[in-house]
Structures are given as C-alpha cells and as structure tokens.
C-alpha positions as CSV (number, residue, x, y, z in Angstrom):
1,X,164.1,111.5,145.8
2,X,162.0,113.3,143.1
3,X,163.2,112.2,139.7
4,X,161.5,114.8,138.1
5,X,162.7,117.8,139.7
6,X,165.1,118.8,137.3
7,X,165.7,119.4,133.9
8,X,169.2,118.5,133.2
9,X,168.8,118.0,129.3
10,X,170.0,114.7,128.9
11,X,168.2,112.9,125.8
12,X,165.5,110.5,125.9
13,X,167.9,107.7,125.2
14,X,170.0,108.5,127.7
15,X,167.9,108.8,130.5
16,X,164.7,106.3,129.2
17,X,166.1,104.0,126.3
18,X,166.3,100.9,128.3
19,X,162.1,101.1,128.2
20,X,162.3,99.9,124.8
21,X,163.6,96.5,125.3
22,X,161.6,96.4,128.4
23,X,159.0,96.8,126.3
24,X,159.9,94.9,123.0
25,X,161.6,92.0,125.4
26,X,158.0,91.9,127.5
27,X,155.9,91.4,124.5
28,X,157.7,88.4,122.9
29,X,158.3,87.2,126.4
30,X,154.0,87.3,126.8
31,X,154.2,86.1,123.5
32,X,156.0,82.8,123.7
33,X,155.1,82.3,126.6
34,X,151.3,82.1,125.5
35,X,152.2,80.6,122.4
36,X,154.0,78.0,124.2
37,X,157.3,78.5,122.2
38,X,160.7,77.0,123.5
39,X,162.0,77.7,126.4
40,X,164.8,79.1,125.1
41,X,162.9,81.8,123.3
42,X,161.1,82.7,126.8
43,X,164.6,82.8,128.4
44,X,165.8,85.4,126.1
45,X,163.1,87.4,126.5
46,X,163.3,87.4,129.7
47,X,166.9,88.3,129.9
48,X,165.8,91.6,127.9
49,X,163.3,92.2,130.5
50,X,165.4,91.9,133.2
51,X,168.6,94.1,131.7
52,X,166.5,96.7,130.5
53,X,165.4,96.8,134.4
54,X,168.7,96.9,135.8
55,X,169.7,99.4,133.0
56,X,167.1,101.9,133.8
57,X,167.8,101.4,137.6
58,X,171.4,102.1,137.3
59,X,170.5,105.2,135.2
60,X,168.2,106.6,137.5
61,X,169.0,105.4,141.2
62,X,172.7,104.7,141.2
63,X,174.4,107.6,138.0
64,X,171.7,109.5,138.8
65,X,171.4,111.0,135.5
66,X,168.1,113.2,136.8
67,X,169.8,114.4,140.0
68,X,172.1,116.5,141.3
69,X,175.8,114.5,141.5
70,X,176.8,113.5,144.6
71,X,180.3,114.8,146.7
72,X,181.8,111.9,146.5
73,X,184.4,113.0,149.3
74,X,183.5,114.6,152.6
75,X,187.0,116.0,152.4
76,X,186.4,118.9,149.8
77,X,185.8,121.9,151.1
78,X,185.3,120.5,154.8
79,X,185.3,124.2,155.7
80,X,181.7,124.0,154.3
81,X,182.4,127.8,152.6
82,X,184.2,129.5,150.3
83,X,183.8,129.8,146.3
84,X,184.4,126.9,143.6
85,X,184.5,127.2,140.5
86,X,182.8,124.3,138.3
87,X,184.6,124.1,135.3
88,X,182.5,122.6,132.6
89,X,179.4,123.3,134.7
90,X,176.8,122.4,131.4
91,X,173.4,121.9,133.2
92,X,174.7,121.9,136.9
93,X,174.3,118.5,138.0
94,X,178.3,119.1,139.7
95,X,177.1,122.7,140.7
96,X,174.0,121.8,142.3
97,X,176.3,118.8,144.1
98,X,178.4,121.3,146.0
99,X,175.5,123.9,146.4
100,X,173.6,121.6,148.4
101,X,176.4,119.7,150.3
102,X,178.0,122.8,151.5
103,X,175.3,125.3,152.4
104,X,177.1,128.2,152.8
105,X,179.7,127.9,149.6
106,X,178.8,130.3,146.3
107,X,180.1,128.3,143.1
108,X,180.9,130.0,139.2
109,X,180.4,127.5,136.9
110,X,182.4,128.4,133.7
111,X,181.5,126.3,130.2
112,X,181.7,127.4,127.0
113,X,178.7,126.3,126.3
114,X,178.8,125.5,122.5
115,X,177.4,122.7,121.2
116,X,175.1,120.7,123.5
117,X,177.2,117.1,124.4
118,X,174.6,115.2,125.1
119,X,172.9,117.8,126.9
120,X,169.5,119.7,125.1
121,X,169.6,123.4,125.0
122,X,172.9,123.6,126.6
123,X,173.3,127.1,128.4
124,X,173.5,129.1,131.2
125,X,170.0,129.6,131.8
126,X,169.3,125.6,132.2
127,X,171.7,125.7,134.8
128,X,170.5,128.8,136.7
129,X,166.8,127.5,136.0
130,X,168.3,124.4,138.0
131,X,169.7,126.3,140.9
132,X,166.0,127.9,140.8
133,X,165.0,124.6,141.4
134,X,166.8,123.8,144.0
135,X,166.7,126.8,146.2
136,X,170.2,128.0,146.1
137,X,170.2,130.3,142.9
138,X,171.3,133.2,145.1
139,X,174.7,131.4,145.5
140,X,175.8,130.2,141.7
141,X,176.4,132.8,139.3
142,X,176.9,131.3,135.5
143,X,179.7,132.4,133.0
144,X,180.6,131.7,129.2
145,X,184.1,130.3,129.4
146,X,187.1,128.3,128.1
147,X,188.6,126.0,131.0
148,X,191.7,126.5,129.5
149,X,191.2,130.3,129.5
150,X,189.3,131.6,132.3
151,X,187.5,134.5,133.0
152,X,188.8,135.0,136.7
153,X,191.3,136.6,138.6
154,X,194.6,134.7,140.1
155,X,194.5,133.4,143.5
156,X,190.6,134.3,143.6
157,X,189.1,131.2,144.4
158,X,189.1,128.7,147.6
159,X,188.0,125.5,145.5
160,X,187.7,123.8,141.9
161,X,185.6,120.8,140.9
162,X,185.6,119.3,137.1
163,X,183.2,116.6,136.6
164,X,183.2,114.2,133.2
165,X,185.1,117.1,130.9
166,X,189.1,117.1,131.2
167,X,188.4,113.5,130.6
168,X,187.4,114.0,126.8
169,X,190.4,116.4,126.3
170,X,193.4,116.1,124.3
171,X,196.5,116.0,126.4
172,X,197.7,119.5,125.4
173,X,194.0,121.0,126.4
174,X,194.0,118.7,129.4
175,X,197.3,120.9,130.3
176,X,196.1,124.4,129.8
177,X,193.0,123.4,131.8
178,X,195.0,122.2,134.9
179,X,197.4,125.2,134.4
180,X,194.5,127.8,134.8
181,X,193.1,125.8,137.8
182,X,195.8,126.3,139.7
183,X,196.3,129.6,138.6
184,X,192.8,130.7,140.2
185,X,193.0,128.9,143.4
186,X,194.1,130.3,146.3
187,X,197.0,128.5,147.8
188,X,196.0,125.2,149.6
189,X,192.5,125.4,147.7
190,X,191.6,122.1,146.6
191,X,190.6,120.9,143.1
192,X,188.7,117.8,142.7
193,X,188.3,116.3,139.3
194,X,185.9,113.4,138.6
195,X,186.6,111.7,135.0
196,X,184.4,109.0,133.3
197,X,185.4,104.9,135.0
198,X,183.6,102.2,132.7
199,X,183.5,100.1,135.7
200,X,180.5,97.4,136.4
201,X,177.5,100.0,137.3
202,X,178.3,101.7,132.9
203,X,179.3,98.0,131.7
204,X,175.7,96.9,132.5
205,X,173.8,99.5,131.4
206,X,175.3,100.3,128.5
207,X,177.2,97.1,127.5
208,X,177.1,97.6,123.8
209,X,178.8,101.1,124.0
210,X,181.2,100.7,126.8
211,X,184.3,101.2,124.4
212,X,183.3,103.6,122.2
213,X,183.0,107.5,122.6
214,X,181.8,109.5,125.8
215,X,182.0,105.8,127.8
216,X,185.4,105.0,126.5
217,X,188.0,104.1,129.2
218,X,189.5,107.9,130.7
219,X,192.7,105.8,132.2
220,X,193.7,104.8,135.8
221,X,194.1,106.8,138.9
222,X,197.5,106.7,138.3
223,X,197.3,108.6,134.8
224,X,195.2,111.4,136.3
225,X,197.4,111.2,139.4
226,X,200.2,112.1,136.9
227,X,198.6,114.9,135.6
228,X,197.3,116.9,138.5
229,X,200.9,116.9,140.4
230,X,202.1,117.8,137.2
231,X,200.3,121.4,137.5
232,X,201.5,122.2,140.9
233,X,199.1,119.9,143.0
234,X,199.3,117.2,145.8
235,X,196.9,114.5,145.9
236,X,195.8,114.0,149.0
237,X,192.5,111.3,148.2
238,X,191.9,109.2,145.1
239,X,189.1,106.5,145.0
240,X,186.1,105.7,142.7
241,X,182.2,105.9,142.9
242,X,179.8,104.4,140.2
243,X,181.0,104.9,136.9
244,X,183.6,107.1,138.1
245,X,186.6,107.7,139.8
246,X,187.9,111.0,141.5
247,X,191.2,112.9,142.2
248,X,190.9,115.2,145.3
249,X,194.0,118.0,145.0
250,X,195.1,120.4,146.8
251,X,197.4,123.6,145.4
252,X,200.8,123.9,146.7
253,X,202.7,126.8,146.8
254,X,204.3,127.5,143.8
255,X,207.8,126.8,142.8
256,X,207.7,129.7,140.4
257,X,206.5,132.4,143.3
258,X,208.7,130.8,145.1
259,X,211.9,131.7,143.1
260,X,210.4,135.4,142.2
261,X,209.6,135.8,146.0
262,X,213.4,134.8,146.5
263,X,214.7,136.9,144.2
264,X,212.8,140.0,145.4
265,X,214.2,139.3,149.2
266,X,217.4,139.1,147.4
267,X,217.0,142.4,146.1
268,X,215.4,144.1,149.0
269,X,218.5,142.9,151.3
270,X,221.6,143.6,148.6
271,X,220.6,146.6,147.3
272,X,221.3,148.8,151.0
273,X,225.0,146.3,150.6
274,X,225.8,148.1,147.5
275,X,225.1,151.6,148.5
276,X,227.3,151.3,151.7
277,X,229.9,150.0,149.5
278,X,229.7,152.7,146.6
C-alpha cells in the first residue's frame, strides 16, 4: 500500500489535520504529565492523542483518501470489460477503482471540472497524471462535461459509476443526471452510484463536522432506491462500505422504446391492410 503514490489533490486538512492535535494533545500530555498536573488534565490529553490517531488512521487506511476507491461490489461489471463512464470523475480515485479491478475495461470520466471541491488543481490532467501512475493510462480517456448533459452518444456505453457527486445535487439536477445515465447505457448496463453515509468510520474522524456541508447526511438507501428506479433502473444490490453506501442498477428496457417500437410494428403490419382494402 504506498500512500504516496498518488496525487489526488485533497488538502492538507483533509488528508493530515488530525497531526495537529496529535501534536498539540502530545505536548500538554508530556507536559502534565512532567509537571505532575491532575490526572484529569493528563486524561484529556491523552484522549486527543488517541483520536487524532484513530482519525488519521480512518483517513488513510480505511476512506483511503490517498488511494484509488475500492469496488465495493464484485457484481459490477462481472464481465470484467466493457466501457464506464465515471461521471464526476475529479482526480480519479472512482476511475482508477474500476481501471484496476477490471483489467480489461476502458472508462470516460466526464466532470465539469470547475471549481476545485476540495480537490487542488482540479482537471483532467491530475486525473490522466493518475492513470500514468497507475499503469492503465491507455485505457481512461478524460472529458469536460455536465452529468446532466453529456458529451456521448445513446446506448454507447456498457457501465456507469458516480461516486460522492449526485449526492450534493439539488433534486431537479439529481434528475437530469440519472436521466442522461440511462440514456448512454446500453440496455442491461449497470450504473452504480456511491453517495456520502456519515456512518461511525466519518463520525469519528470528523466528529465536529459530521452535520454540516460535504459530510452532511445524503439520506437512506431507500431515498436513493427511489431515485434510480425512477429513471428507468432496477436495483439489483444496495449495501454500505465505510463512510458510504452504494446503489448497484441495472438499465431496463425502456417503456418509451417500447411504445415507439410498438407503434412502428403497428405501422409496418396496417399499412399493407389498408392498401388491400383501398
């Protein structure tokens, strides 16, 4: 596991805060506990200690902020091949995650890349500089995008992942993004979609910002659930991992191709009907 293998632009903060009240917490505790100070002074200090540990453990070994994510499902893309589009790829933690976990898949990852959210120099080029990284550069190709808009073609792709973006959409954005999801997959391509879950592994870490912003609760697996069959999917796997929970999708065939499909066959077989009987 080399921790310093990639850059995924996360800030200091994020990714080494908890050193400070390691460090701040280790001095008083040396402190008082040379000065012979109460024991209650020495106990604080030591809990500061020990949860700026755990915090920078969970960071690093279990969220994995400086590693590629994780599949959290053996069931996407089983095939092992095919294209996916990552939408909201930023820095290509969610690329890299399929990249490497299905060899012989290419992925597009499609961002608009404004802005950096919590990510330095957000662009294309960190993410391809990633996939340099990593070996598999050859097989991601980066676009500037809107998830809700999407540079691609209908019925182009064989898989979708989103990972910590629909989540921190407004409802109507959150539509238009499934929408064009399901417009690009191929019927029976999956989608999975990974949203935020403030669960134990994000409460201790961050406990003091839990509520608020990026870490605020993204809703139950039933809300998501909800939303994905909504576009024209069936969920076929829902479960969580550390600080997260996942909807796994698959694209049925469309009750609107359906009825144009009908109509044509309708068509096709009345049309010969009406000749014979002019």
């Amino acid at each position: 596991m080399d921790l310093f293998k990639y850059e995924f632009g996360y800030g200091w903060l994020y990714n080494y805060g908890h050193l400070l009240p390691i460090a701040v917490s280790g001095v008083l505790l040396l402190v008082a506990w040379r000065s012979e100070w109460p024991r209650w002074v020495r106990a604080v200090a030591g809990v500061g200690v020990a949860w700026g540990v755990a915090g920078l453990l969970i960071v690093q070994l279990v969220l994995r902020f400086n590693l590629p994510m994780m599949l959290p499902t053996e069931s996407f893309l089983a095939s092992g091949q095919g294209t996916v589009l990552d939408g909201g790829a930023g820095s290509g933690r969610s690329s890299l995650m399929v990249l490497l976990e299905r060899p012989q898949a290419k992925v597009i990852g499609v961002d608009l890349y404004e802005g950096d959210y919590g990510i330095g120099d957000n662009g294309p080029e960190r993410l391809m500089a990633n996939a340099r990284r990593a070996g598999v550069a050859e097989r991601v190709e980066a676009r500037v995008g809107d998830l809700r808009d999407l540079p691609l073609e209908d019925e182009s792709l064989d898989g979708a992942i989103s990972a910590f973006v629909i989540d921190h959409m407004g409802r109507e954005s959150r539509d238009k993004a499934f929408a064009e999801i399901h417009r690009v997959l191929r019927n029976d391509g999956q989608f999975l979609l990974v949203v935020v879950n403030p669960d134990v592994w994000i409460r201790t870490a961050w406990p003091f910002f839990v509520h608020h912003g990026y870490w605020g609760s993204s809703g139950s697996h039933d809300r998501w659930q909800s939303e994905v069959e909504s576009a024209g999917f069936e969920v076929e796997e829902r479960d969580t991992i550390p600080g997260a929970l996942y909807v796994l999708a698959r694209k049925t065939f469309s009750p609107a191709r359906l009825t144009r499909a009908s109509s044509r066959v309708s068509r096709v077989t009345l049309e010969p009907l009406r000749a014979l009987s002019d």
